[in-house]
C-alpha positions in Angstrom: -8.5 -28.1 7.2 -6.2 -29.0 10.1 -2.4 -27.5 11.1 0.4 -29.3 11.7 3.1 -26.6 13.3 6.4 -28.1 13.7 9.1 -25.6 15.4 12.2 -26.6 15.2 13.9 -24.9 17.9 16.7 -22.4 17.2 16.6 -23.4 13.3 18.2 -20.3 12.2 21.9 -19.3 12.1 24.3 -17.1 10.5 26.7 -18.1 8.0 29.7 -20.8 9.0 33.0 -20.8 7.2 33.5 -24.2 7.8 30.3 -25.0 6.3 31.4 -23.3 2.9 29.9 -19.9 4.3 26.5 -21.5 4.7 24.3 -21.7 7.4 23.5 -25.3 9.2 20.0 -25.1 7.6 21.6 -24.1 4.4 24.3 -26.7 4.1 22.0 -29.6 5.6 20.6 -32.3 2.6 16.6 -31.9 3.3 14.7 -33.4 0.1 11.7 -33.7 2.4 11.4 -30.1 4.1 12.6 -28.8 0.3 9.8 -30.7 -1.4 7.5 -28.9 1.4 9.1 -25.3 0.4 8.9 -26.0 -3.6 4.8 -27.3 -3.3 4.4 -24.4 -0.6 5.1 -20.8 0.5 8.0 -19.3 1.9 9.4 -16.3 4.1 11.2 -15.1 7.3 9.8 -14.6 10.4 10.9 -11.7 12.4 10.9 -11.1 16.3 10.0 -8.2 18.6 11.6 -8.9 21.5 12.7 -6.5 24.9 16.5 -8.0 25.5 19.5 -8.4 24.3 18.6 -11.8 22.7 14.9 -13.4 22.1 14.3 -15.8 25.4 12.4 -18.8 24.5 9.4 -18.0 26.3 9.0 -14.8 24.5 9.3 -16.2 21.3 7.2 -18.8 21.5 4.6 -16.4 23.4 4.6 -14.0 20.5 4.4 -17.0 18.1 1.5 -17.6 19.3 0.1 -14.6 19.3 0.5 -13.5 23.0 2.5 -10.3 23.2 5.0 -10.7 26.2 5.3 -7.1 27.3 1.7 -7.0 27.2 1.2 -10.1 29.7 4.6 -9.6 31.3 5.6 -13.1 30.7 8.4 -14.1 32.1 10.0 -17.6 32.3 10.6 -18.2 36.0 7.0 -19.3 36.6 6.4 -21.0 33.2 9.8 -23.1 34.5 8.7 -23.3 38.2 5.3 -24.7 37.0 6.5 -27.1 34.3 8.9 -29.1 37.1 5.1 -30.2 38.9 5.5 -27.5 41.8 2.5 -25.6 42.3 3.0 -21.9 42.3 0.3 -19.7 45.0 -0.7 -16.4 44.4 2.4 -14.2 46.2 4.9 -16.5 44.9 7.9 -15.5 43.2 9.2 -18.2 40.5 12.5 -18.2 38.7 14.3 -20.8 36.4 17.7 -21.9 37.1 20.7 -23.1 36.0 23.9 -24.7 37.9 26.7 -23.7 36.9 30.5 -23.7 37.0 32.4 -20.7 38.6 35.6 -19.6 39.8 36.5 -18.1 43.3 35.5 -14.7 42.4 32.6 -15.8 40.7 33.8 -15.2 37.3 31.7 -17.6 34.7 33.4 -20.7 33.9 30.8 -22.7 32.1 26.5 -22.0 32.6 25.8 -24.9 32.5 28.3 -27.1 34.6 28.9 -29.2 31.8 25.7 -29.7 30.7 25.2 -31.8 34.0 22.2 -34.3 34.0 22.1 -35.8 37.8 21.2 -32.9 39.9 19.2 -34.3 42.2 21.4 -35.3 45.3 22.9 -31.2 44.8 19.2 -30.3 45.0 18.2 -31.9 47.9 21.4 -30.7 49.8 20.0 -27.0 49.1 16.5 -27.8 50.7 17.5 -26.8 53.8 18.0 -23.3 53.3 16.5 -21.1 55.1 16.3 -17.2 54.8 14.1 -14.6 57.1 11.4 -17.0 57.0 10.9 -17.3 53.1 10.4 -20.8 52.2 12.5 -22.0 49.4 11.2 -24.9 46.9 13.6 -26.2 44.2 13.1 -28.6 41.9 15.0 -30.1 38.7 13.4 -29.1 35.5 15.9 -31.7 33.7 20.0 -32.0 32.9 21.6 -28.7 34.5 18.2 -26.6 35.0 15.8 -26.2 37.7 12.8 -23.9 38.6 12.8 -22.0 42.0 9.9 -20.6 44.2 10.3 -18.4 46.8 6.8 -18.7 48.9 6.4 -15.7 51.9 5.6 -12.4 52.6 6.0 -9.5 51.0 8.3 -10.8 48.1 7.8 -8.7 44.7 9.1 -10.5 40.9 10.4 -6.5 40.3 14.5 -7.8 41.1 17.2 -8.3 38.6 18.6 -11.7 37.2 21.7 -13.5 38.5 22.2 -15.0 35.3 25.3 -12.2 33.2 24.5 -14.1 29.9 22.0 -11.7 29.2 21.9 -8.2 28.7 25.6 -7.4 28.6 26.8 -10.8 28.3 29.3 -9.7 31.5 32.3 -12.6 33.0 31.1 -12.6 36.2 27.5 -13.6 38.4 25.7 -10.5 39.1 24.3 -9.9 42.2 20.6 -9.6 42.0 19.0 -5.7 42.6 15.3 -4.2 43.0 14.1 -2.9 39.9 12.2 -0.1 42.1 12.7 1.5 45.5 9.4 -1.0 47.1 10.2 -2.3 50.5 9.3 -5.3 48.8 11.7 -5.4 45.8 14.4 -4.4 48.3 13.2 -7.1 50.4 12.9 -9.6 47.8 16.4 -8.8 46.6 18.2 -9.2 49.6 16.3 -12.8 50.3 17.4 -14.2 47.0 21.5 -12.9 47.6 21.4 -15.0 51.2 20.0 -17.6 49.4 22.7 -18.0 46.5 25.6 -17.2 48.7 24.3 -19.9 51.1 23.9 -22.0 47.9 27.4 -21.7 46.5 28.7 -22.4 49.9 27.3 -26.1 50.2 28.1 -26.7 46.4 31.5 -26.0 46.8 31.7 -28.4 49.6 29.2 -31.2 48.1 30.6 -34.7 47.4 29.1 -35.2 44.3 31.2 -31.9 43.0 34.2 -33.2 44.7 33.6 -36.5 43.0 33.2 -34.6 39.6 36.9 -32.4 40.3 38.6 -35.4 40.8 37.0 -37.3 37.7 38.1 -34.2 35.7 34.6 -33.0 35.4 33.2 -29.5 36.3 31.6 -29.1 39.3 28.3 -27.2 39.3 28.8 -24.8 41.9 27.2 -22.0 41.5 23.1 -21.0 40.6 22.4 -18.7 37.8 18.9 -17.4 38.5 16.5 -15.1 36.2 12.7 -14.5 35.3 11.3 -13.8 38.2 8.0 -14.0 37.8 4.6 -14.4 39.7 1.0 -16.9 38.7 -0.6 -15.5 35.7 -3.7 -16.8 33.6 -3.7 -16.4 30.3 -6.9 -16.1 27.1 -6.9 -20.0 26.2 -5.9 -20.9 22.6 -9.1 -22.3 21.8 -11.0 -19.4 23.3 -8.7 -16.8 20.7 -8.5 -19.2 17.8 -11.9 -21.6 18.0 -8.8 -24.7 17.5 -9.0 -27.8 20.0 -5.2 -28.2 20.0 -2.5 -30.3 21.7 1.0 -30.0 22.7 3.8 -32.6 21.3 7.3 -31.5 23.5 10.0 -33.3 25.2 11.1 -30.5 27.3 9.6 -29.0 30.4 9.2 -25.5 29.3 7.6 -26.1 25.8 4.6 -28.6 27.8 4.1 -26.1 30.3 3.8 -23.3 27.1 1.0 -25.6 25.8 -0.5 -26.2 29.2 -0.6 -22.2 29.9 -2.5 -21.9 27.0 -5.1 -24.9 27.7 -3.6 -27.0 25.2 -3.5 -30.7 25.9 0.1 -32.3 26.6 0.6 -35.1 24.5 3.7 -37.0 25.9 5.8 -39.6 24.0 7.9 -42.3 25.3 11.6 -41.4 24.7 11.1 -38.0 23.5 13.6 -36.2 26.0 14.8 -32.7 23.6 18.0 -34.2 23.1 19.6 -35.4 19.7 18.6 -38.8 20.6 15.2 -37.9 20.7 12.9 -40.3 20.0 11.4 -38.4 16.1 9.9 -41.3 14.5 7.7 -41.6 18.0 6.4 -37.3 17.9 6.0 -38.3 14.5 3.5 -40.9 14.5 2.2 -39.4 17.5 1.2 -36.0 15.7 -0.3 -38.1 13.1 -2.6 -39.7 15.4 -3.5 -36.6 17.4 -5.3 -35.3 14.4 -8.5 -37.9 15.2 -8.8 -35.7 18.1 -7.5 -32.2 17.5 -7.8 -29.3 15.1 -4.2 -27.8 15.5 -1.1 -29.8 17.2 1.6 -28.1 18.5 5.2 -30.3 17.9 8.6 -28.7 19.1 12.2 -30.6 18.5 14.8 -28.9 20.8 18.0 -30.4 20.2 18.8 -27.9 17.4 19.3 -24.8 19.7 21.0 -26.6 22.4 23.9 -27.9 19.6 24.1 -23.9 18.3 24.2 -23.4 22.2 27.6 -25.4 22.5 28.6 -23.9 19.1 28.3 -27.5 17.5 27.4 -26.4 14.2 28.8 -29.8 12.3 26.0 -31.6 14.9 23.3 -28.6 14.3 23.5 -29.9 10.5 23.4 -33.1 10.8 20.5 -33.1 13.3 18.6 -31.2 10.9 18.8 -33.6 8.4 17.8 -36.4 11.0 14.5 -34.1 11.7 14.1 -34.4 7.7 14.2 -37.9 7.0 11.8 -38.3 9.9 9.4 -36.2 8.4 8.5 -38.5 5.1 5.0 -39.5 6.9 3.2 -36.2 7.2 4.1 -35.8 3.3 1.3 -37.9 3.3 -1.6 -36.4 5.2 -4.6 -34.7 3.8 -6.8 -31.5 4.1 -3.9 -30.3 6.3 -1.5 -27.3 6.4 1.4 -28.2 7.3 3.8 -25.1 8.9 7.7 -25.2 9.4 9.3 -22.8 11.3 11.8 -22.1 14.8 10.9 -19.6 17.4 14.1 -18.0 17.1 17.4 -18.3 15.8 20.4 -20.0 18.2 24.2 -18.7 16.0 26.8 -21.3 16.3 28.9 -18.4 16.3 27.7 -16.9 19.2 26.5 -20.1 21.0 23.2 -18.2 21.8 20.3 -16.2 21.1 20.5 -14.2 18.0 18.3 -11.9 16.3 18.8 -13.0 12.6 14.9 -13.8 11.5 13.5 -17.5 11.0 12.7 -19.0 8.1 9.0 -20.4 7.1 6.9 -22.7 5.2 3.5 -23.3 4.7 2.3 -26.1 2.6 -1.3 -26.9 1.9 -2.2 -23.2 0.0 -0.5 -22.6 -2.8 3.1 -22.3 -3.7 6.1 -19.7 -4.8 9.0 -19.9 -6.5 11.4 -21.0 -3.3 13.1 -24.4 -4.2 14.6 -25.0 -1.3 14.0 -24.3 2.7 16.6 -22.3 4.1 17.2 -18.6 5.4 18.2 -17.7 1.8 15.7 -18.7 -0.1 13.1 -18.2 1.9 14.0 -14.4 1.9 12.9 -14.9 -1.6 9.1 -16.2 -0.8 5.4 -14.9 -1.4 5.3 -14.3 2.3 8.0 -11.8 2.6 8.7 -10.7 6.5 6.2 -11.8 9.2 6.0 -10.3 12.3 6.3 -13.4 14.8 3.2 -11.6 16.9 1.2 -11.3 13.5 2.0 -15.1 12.3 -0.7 -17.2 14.1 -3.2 -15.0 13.0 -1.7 -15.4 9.2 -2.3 -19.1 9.8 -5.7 -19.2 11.3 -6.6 -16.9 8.2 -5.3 -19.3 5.5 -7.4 -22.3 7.6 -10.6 -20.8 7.1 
């Protein structure tokens, strides 16, 4: 038997008002997902998971069965990486975002606007220079971009820039040693002169000037977090004995299949935005399964919709992702698993902690008749730890 394991990123949500009290999921028409739930089994996945909010890399980590604490992974490399930047051992790698700030660096927007043409703003901060670190940038698509600092005595032990985590503050934070190393101090200290430098030439860039006078936000400020340094992880075949592949649009989710010696299956048009190309990751899924055991396909655009609080969108992209799915209705000797990572609240517009809801079709079945948080509560599967839910998987294959 072979696995299909769709994630659809950010699925989960707390109830809307608006939405009659339901959740995006809930309220959503999904004949095909629901005809997956009533012929399958059903429960909630539930995260362990060190911050305020699950980060993506963590929750998909732990979905796989890779404990992040345990591998201290962190998503400033996995970003770094996925741009095509090759990270050396000493390295310190963080992800990015620009971002819109005010003259005391109170948060104005994270994202800029959800900017997508970064790459005139990028090459303006190439010239930095700071005691001798070398600074490579590159854009990992729309507002975000991964960072290596490349030197001496650097240490991934600092603090992020980013104050939409942890205690969700106004205003950038200025980046701190986690420990009293020469090197964490050292590190620190590089990585302030750096952002200050940054925010200078942004403020002055034509392109942001450009974007004032259109009415636009200018993206003048860089969020930075995850520092992190070159790890290598147990492949997935090596843990699981699957020859599996990777179906993303987005950076971050390849370079998650990559780290784990998956192969990166890439599809024309397929971009993790809610004109992403379904039908294609769809038929391409379908074919992968000549070559591979278990395939791997993530569909973003549902988190970054709860991200802007766009639950009306979050809805109705959920039932696009549903009427794409008619095809794999059809395949054989196959278990075919639905879940997110995490959930992304409307609400919020973030990370939240409210558990996922699953299927798995191909071994049996419950009494769930539709798929949603709800019901799914109400499945043969009960409450999954996310760490504990490949494994689960595996065991129902063989």
């Amino acid at each position: 038997m072979k696995i299909l394991l769709l994630i659809i990123d950010g699925l989960g949500d707390r109830p809307i008002k608006e939405l009659g009290n339901k959740t995006p999921l809930e309220a959503a028409r999904t004949p095909n997902l629901d005809f997956l739930a009533k012929q399958g089994i059903c429960g909630l996945k539930k995260l362990k998971f060190r911050g305020a909010t699950p980060t993506s890399e963590e929750a998909h980590f732990s979905l796989f069965g890779y404990d992040p604490e345990f591998y201290k992974i962190r998503r400033g490399i996995i970003t770094a990486t996925g741009t095509g930047m090759k990270a050396k051992k000493g390295d310190v790698a963080l992800r990015g975002n620009f971002a819109t700030v005010d003259e005391r660096l109170n948060m104005i927007d994270r994202r800029a606007g959800r900017i997508r043409e970064t790459q005139s703003l990028i090459k303006a901060l190439k010239g930095i220079k700071v005691d001798n670190i070398k600074l490579l940038l590159k854009s990992a698509s729309e507002h975000r971009l991964g960072v290596i600092l490349r030197g001496r005595n650097l240490s991934s032990n600092i603090s992020d820039g980013d104050p939409f985590y942890g205690k969700l503050e106004k205003r950038a934070r200025k980046i701190k040693p986690l420990d009293k190393t020469p090197q964490a101090v050292f590190t620190a200290k590089i990585l302030n002169e750096f952002l200050r430098k940054a925010h200078k030439i942004l403020k002055e860039h034509p392109q942001n000037k450009k974007r004032e006078k259109l009415g636009l936000l200018p993206a003048n400020y860089l969020l930075v977090r995850g520092a992190s340094t070159l790890k290598k992880l147990p492949s997935f075949r090596k843990r699981y004995g699957l020859k599996a592949c990777c179906i993303a649009g987005k950076f971050l989710y390849q370079q998650i299949g990559k780290i784990l010696g998956m192969d990166v299956i890439k599809v024309k048009g397929a971009n993790g935005l809610p004109n992403t190309n379904l039908k294609g990751k769809i038929r391409a899924a379908i074919k992968a399964f000549k070559k591979y055991d278990f395939i791997f396909l993530h569909i973003k655009a549902t988190d970054s919709l709860a991200e802007d609080g766009n639950f009306q969108e979050k809805k109705k992209f959920i039932e696009k992702i549903d009427k794409n799915l008619k095809p794999i209705l059809n395949l054989k000797n196959t278990l075919i698993v639905v879940t997110a990572d995490h959930s992304t609240c409307c609400t919020l517009k973030r990370h939240c902690k409210e558990p996922v809801p699953v299927l798995i079709f191909g071994d049996g079945k419950d009494n769930v008749k539709k798929f949603s948080e709800k019901d799914c509560s109400k499945g043969k599967l009960g409450r999954i730890k996310s760490i504990d839910f490949l494994k689960l998987i595996v065991k129902i294959k063989l």
